[in-house]
Every structure is written in structure tokens, then in C-alpha cells.
N, C-alpha and C positions, 0 to 999 in steps of 0.2 A: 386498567392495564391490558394491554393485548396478549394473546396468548405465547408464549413461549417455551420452544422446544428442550428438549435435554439437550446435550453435548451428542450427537450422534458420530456414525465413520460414514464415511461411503468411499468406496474403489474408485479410482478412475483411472490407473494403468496399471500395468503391472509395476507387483513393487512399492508401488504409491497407493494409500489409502489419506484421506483428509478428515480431519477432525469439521464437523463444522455447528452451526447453530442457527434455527429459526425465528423471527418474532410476527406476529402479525399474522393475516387470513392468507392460505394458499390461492385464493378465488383473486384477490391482487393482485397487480402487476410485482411480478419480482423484481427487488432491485439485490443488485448481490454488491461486498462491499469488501475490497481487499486490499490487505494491509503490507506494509513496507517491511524492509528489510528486520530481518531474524525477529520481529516484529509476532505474535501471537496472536489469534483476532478478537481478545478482551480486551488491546487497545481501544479498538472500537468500541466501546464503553457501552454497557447493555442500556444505560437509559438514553445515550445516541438512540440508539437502534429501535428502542420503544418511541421515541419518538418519529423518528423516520416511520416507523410504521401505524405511529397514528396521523401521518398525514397519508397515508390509504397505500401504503407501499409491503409485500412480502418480502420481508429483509433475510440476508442471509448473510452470516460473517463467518468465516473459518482459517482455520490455522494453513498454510503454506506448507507444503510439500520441507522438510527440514525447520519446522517452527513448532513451538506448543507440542499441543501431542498427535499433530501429525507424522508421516512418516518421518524415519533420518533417515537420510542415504546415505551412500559411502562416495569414497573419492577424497583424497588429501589434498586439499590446496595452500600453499606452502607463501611465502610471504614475497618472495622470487617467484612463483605464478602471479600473484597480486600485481610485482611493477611490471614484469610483462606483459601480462593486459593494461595496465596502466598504460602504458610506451608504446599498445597498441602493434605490440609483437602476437604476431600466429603464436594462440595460447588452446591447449588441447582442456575441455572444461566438463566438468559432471554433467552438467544442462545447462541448456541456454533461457533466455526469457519466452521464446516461443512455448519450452516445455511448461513453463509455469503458466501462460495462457492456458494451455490446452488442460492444464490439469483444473483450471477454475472451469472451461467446459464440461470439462467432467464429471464434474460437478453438479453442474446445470441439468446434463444428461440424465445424473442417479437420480434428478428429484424431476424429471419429467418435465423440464422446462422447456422452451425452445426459443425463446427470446425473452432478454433481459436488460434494465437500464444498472449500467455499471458503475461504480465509484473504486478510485484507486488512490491511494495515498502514500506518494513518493515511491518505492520500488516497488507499492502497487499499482501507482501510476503507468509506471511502465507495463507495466501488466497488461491494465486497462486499453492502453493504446494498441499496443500488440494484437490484442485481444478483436480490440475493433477493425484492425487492416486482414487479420487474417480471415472471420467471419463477420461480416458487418451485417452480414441480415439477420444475425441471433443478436445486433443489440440495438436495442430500442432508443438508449444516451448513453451518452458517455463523459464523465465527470472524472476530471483529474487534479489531482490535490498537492500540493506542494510537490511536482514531477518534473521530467524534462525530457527531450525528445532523444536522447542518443546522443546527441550533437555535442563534440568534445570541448568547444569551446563557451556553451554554454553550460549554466544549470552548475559551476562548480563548489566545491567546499572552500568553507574558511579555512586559513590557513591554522587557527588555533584550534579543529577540531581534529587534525589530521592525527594527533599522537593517539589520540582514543582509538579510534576508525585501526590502527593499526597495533595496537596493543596488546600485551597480551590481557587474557579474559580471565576477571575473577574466578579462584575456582571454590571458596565458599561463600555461603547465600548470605550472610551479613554486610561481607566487602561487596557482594554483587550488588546490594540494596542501595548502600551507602555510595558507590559510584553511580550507581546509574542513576540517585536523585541530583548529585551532581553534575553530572551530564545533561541532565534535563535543567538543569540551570542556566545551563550553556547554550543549547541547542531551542531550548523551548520560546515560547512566546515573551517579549519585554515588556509587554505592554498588560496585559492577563497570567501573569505567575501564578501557577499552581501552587494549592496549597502546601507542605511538604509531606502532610500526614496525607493527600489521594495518591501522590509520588511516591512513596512507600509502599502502599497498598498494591497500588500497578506494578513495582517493581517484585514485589514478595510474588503476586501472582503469577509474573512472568518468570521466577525460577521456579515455581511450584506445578509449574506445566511444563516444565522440562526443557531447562536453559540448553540451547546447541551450540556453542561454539564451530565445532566445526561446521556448522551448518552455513554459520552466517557468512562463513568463507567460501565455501559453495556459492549462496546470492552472492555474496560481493562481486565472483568475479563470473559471474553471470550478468550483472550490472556493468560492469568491465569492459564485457567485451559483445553487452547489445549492439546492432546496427544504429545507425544513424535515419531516425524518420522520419526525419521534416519533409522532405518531400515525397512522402508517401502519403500524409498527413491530410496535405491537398485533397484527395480522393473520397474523405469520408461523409457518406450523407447522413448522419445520424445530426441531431442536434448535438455542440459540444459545449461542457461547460469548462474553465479551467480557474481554480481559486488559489491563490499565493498568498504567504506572508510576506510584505516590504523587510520584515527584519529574520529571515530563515537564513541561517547561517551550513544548513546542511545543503541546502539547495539552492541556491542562488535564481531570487526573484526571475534573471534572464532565461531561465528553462522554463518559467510560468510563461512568462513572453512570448518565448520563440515557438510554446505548443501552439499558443491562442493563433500567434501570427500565421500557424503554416497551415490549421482549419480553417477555410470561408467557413463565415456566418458565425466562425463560436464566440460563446462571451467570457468576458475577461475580467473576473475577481481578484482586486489587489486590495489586502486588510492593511492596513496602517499597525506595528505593533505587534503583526504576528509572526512566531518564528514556523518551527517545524514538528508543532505537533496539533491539536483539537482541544483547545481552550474551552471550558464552560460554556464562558460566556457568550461564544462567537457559535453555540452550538445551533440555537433559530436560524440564525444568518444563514448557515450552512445548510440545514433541512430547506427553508424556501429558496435559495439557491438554485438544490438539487430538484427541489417538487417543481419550479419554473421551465428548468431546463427539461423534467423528463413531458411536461405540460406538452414543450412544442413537439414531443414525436407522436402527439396525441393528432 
């Protein structure tokens, strides 16, 4: 087993301090690994991450700015600021996606990095890309995982998942368990079902580091009211990878598409069966994926 860190903080603006966590030799290439909406970064499953770092990588996972037990901000966003941004009305917002980039630099910065190969999974996908247009000589690749570019007419939700996304939010941890493994019924892979007892597990975890509600409405409409990147996209020299589920119901396959299509050279991972989360079994898939794609910034 590789070495791994405790749960550490480190600062990176004012205001914001980020939870996050180590596996693997510092002396490695860092790969840093950021997670999607109101999302904590023990989705990223610590034997992910053991393994990512026994293919020779310094993994780094942590909680988002308003997730787990990094900071909560303040700022009310009301469900009328939601369709606003929705509808693509001038929406006044806590932060945007650029500020969640800059705080995963920040990141980077407390632990003395200066270039890193990226992985981003759905609105940390967004992350990730941001992340690359705005400093591309601190990342070495750039791996985005069930995401999409901005682009309003791509990347969208099913329509059966809409009533969750906008609901109001358990407020005790037994109904929170019980829906969210339901949800991951919904949302998750069809092809690779999780078992219900690691779905409980996950879920118990994620209220026990400190469920945000309001937080998640913060990213929401942070997601909301990202730019549109495809054609900034074009620009990036990094190797890109981009992997989709055919059956992701949060994100719609054509945000997998439309990122691939608007980097030259990136390559395009389309799983048969997978929805919108990190299946077991697809987890090698995913490690040589990632190890291939960070190969060519070698």
C-alpha cells in the first residue's frame, strides 16, 4: 500500500481553506483529482487513489470550497436565482467556476507544486478545463470525466432527474442515506450497479463530513452560469483525455462529445453501460486511461 496522508487544511484565499488528502511518493508526478458537484472528495474512493498511485502518480483528492469539510460560504441562492441562470438571465452569483479553479491552484501552490496532470469528474470537470485555459503551463493533462464544455445545448439532464436536482434537501441523515442511494439508482451506472451496502457507506460518509445544502446551490448556479468553452478549447496544448458513460443520465454523452471534438488530438472514451458515477469495475479502465494520456505529456 502506498503511503497516505491524514486529512490535512491548507489556505488558498481568503476565507477559503480546503480539506484535502495525499496517496503516494511526493518525488512523483502529481496528479490532483476533483470532484463534482456538492460532491466531497471520498467519492474518489481511497482505493481509486491507491491505485492511481501505484501506477507512479502523487495523488491528491479534496473537498471543494462549500463540500465535506472544506470551507462553507455564504450567499443565498434561491430557486428563482436557479431559473435565472437557467434562462440565461444576468444572475449576480457567490463565485464562479474560474474561482473554484484558482482554489484547486491553491492548492497546488500550499503543497509546492508547480505543474500537475488533472482529472475532473462532471462539475469537476468543469473545473479541470477552466483550470487548463486559464494556466496551461501548470498542467501537464488534462482528464475530464463525465463533463461538458458550457455549451447550453449540450451536456443536458434527463428529464426524470430534474425533480431531485431541485428539491428540497433531506434534513435528517437516515432520509439523506435512503434517497441518495436511490438516486444513485437513477443516476449511476446500468450496466455495473453498485452494491447497496458501498451506496450506504458513501452516503453515511457524505453526511458525516458535513452535508451543505446550501452549498450545493452555490455550485449549482456556479455551473449555471459558466461560460461557454468550446471554442477556447481549441487552444490547449496539453494532451487531453475525455471519458463518458453511453448511459449518464446527469450529463448527457454530447458534453463527452462536444469537449473531445473542440481539443485537437484529445482522445475519446465512450463506456457502453456507464452512467454518472466510478463503477468498480471500470476502475483499471480508468487508471490506464489516465496513466496513457498523462504518458504523452512525457
Amino acid at each position: 500500500m502506498s503511503p497516505r496522508s491524514e486529512e490535512l487544511f491548507a489556505p488558498v484565499s481568503p476565507g477559503v481553506e480546503l480539506c484535502y488528502q495525499t496517496f503516494g511518493e511526493a518525488s512523483d508526478p502529481a496528479l490532483l483529482l476533483v470532484m463534482g458537484l456538492g460532491g466531497p472528495m471520498t467519492w474518489w474512493d481511497a482505493d481509486l487513489c491507491e491505485l492511481l498511485a501505484r501506477r507512479g502518480f502523487f495523488v491528491i483528492r479534496f473537498d471543494n470550497r462549500d463540500a465535506g469539510r472544506s470551507s462553507k460560504l455564504s450567499g443565498r441562492v434561491s430557486r428563482l436565482t436557479l431559473l435565472r441562470a437557467a434562462s440565461g438571465l444576468p444572475t449576480k452569483v457567490p463565485y464562479a467556476m474560474a474561482d473554484l479553479a484558482d482554489d484547486a491552484f491553491g492548492l497546488l501552490d500550499h503543497l509546492g507544486i508547480e505543474r500537475a496532470h488533472i482529472v475532473g469528474m462532471s462539475m469537476g470537470g468543469m473545473i479541470v478545463q477552466t483550470m487548463a485555459l486559464s494556466r496551461p503551463e501548470r498542467v501537464r493533462s488534462l482528464t475530464s470525466i463525465m463533463s461538458t464544455t458550457g455549451k447550453r445545448t449540450v451536456g443536458w439532464q434527463h428529464p426524470s432527474i430534474l425533480p431531485r436536482l431541485l428539491g428540497r434537501r433531506d434534513t435528517e441523515r437516515e432520509a439523506y442515506v435512503t434517497t441518495s442511494v436511490a438516486y444513485g439508482r437513477v443516476i449511476g451506472s446500468p450496466g455495473y450497479p453498485e452494491p447497496e451496502e458501498s451506496a450506504r457507506r458513501r452516503a453515511e460518509d457524505t453526511w458525516d463530513r458535513g452535508l451543505n445544502p446550501a452549498g450545493v446551490m452555490r455550485q449549482m448556479v456556479a455551473i449555471l452560469t459558466q461560460p461557454d468553452r468550446t471554442t477556447s478549447l481549441a487552444d490547449l496544448p496539453m494532451p487531453t483525455l475525455v471519458i463518458h458513460g453511453l448511459a449518464d443520465k446527469m450529463v448527457h454523452v454530447s458534453g463527452g462529445r462536444t469537449t473531445s471534438s473542440a481539443v485537437p488530438g484529445s482522445d475519446l472514451l465512450l463506456i457502453d453501460g456507464m452512467g454518472h458515477d466510478l463503477p468498480k469495475p471500470l476502475w483499471n479502465t480508468f487508471a490506464d486511461a489516465i496513466s496513457r494520456n498523462a504518458a504523452r505529456a512525457r
